[in-house]
C-alpha positions in Angstrom: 40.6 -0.8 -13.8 37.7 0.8 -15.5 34.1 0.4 -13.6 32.7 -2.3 -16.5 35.7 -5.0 -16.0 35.4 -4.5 -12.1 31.8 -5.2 -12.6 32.5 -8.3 -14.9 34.7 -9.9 -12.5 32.7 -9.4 -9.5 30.0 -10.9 -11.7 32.1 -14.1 -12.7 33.6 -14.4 -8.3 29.9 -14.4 -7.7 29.1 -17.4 -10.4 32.4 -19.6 -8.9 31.2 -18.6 -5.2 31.3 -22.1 -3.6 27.8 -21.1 -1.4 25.3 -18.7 -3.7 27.1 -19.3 -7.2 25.7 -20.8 -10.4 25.5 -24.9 -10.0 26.2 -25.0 -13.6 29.6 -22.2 -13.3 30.7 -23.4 -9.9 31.7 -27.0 -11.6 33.2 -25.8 -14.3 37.2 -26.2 -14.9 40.1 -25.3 -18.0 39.0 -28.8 -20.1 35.3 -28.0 -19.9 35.1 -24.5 -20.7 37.7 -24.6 -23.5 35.6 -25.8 -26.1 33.8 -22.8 -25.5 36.4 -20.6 -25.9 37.5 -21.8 -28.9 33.4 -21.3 -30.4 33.3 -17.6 -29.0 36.6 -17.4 -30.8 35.1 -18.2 -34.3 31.7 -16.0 -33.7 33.9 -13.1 -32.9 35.8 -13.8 -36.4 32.3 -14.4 -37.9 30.8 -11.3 -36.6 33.7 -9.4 -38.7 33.5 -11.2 -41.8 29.9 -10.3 -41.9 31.0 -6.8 -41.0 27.9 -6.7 -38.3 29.5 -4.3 -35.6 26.2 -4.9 -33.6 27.2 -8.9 -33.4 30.9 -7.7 -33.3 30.4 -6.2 -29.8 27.9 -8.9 -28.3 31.0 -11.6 -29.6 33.9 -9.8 -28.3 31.9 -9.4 -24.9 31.5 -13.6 -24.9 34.6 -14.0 -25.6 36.1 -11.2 -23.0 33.7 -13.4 -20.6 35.5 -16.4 -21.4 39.5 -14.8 -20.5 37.8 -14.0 -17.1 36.3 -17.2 -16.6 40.0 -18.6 -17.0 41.3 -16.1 -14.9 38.9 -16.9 -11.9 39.7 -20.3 -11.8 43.6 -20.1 -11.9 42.6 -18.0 -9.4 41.0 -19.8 -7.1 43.7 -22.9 -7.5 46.6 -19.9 -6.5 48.3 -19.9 -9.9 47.6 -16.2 -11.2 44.8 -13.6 -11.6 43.0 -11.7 -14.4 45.8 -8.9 -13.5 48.9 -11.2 -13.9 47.0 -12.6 -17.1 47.0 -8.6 -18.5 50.6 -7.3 -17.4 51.7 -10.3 -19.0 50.2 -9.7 -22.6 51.3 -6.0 -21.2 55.3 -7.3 -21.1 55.1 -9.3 -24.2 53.7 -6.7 -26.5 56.2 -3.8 -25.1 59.1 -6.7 -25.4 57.8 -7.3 -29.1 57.7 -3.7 -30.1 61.3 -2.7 -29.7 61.2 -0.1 -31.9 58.0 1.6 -30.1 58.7 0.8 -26.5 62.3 0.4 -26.7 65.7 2.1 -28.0 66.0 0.0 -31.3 65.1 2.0 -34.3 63.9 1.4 -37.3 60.7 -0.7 -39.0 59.8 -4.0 -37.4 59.6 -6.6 -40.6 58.4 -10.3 -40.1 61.7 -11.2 -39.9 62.6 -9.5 -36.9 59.2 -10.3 -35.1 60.0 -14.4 -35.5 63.0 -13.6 -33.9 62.0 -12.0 -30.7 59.2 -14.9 -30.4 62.1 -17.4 -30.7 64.0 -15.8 -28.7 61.0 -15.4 -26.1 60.2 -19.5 -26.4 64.1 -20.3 -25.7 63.8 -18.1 -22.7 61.1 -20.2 -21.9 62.8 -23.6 -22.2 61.7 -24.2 -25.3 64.2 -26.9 -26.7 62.9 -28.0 -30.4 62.0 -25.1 -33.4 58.3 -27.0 -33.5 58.0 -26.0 -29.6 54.6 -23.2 -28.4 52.6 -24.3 -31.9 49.2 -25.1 -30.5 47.9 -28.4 -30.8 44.3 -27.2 -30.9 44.5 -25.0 -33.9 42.6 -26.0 -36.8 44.7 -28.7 -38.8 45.5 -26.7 -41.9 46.5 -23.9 -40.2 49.0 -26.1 -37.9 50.3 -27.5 -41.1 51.5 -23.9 -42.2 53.0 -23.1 -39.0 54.7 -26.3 -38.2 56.0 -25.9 -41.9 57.4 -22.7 -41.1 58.8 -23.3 -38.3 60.9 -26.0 -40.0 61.6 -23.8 -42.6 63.5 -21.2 -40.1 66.0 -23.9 -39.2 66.6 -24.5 -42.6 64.8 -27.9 -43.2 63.1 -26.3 -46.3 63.3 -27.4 -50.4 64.8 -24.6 -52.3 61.9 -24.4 -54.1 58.6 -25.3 -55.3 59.5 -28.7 -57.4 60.1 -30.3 -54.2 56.8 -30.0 -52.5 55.2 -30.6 -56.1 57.0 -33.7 -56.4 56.3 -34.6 -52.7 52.1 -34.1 -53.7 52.6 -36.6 -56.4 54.3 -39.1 -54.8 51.8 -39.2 -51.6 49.4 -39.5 -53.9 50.0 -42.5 -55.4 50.8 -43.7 -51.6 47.5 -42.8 -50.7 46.0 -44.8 -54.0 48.1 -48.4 -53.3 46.9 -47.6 -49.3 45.1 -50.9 -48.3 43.4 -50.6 -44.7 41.3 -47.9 -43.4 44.4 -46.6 -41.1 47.1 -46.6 -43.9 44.4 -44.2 -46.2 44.2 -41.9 -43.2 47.6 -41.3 -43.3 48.4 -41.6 -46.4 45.8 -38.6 -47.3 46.7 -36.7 -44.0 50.5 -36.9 -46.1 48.4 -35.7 -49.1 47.1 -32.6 -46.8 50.2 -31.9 -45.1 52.4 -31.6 -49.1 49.4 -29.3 -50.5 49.7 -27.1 -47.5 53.2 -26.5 -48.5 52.6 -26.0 -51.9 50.6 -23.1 -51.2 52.9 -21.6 -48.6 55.3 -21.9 -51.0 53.6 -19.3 -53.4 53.1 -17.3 -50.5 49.0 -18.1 -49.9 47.7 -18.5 -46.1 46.5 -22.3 -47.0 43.4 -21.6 -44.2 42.0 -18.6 -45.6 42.3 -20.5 -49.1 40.3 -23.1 -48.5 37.8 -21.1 -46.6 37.6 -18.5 -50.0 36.6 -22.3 -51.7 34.7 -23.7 -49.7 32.4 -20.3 -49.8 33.1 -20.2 -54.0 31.5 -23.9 -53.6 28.8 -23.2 -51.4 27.6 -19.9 -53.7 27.9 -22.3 -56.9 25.9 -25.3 -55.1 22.9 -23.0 -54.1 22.9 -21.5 -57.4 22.8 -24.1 -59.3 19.8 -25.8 -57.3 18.5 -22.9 -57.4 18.0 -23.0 -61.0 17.4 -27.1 -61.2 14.2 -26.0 -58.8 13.6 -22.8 -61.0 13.2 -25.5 -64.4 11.2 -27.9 -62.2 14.1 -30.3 -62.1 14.8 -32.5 -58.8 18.5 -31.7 -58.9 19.4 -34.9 -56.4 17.5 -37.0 -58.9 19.3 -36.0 -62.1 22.1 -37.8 -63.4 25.6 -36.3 -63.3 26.5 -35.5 -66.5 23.2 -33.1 -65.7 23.9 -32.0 -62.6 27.6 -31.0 -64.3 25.4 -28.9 -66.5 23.9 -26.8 -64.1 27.2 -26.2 -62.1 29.0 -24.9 -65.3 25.5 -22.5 -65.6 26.3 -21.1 -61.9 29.9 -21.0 -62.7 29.8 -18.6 -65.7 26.7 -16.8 -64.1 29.0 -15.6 -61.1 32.4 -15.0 -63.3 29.5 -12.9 -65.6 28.2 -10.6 -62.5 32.2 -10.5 -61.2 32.5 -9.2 -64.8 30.0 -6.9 -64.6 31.3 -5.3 -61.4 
């Protein structure tokens, strides 16, 4: 074990010690640091989408702090250590590369990697194709995965028209909804038939919404940008106005795309 992770969990024993540790750490258990996890998670992925290495380093340290903070406390209630918790990603990634660690040649396609994690959640009593997807993973990207797991077993339409003809349908659901819970359904059904119409075409739904909800945010600035730039109040002017300066912003950025 390299001198810097020694140090780090001798740092994080001495935060959980019951005597001189950290009254804030010592208290601490899975529920209430998970949250946290999850947030170093999504600055570590920020870090690289800003391509700040600097930031990238700091993140990946949180989030490293965070494993051993897991670790420790399994730990302490007897159920495994930061070691068990690295030979096991150890076995699994040996176990998943065949073709690297193993005798089985050849290239290892998608195919084949879904069916060594199946086979890994049957050997680990999994009993339904939907078993091992998190619950905590953003809702969109859940979507997608429960989808696909369905898909695997066959529960699938052959192709597109269906989930096309599924969108329509929940959306007029969604429109004769009456009461506050049958719309939050009815629009989670909306959700949940987009998501597949996307996978269908072979687009990660997640990282589609996140390219438009950036596209929106560039376009929004811009075009209050230039309301303020005209001495307009942009929240005060009318929509058909306000429609007028998001067109503006819209063929000012497909211009400078252009232009690249």
């Amino acid at each position: 074990m390299s001198e810097q992770l020694t140090r780090l969990l001798t740092i994080m024993a001495t935060l959980r010690d019951p005597e001189r540790g950290c009254d804030w750490d010592k208290v601490q258990t899975f529920a209430t640091i998970a949250p946290y996890t999850i947030e170093e998670a999504y600055e570590v992925a920020d870090a690289i989408e800003r391509q700040s290495m600097v930031d990238l380093r700091s993140e990946l340290g949180d989030l490293l702090f965070q494993v051993v903070f897991h670790a420790r406390m399994a730990e302490e209630a007897g159920h495994f250590a930061f070691d068990d918790v690295a030979r096991a990603i150890s076995d699994k990634m040996e176990a998943r590369h065949p073709h690297i660690f193993g005798d089985e040649g050849g290239a290892m396609d998608n195919t084949r990697w879904e069916d060594i994690k199946a086979a890994e959640r049957q050997s680990e009593g999994a009993t339904s194709a939907l078993d091992g997807v998190a619950r905590a993973l953003p809702a969109l990207m859940r979507a997608e995965k429960l989808q696909k797991r369905a898909a695997r077993v066959g529960f699938e339409w052959p192709d597109v028209s269906g989930p096309k003809e599924k969108l329509a349908e929940e959306l007029d659901e969604l429109d004769a909804a009456e009461t506050e819970d049958e719309r939050l359904l009815e629009a989670g059904d909306v959700l949940f038939a987009a998501v597949n119409i996307v996978r269908r075409y072979g687009v990660d739904a997640e990282q589609a919404l996140k390219a438009t909800n950036a596209k929106f945010e560039r376009r929004f600035l811009a075009m209050e940008a230039m309301s303020a730039a005209e001495g307009a109040d942009f929240a005060a002017l009318p929509l058909d106005e306000q429609e007028e300066y998001w067109q503006r912003a819209k063929r000012a950025e497909l211009n400078m795309k252009s232009k690249d």
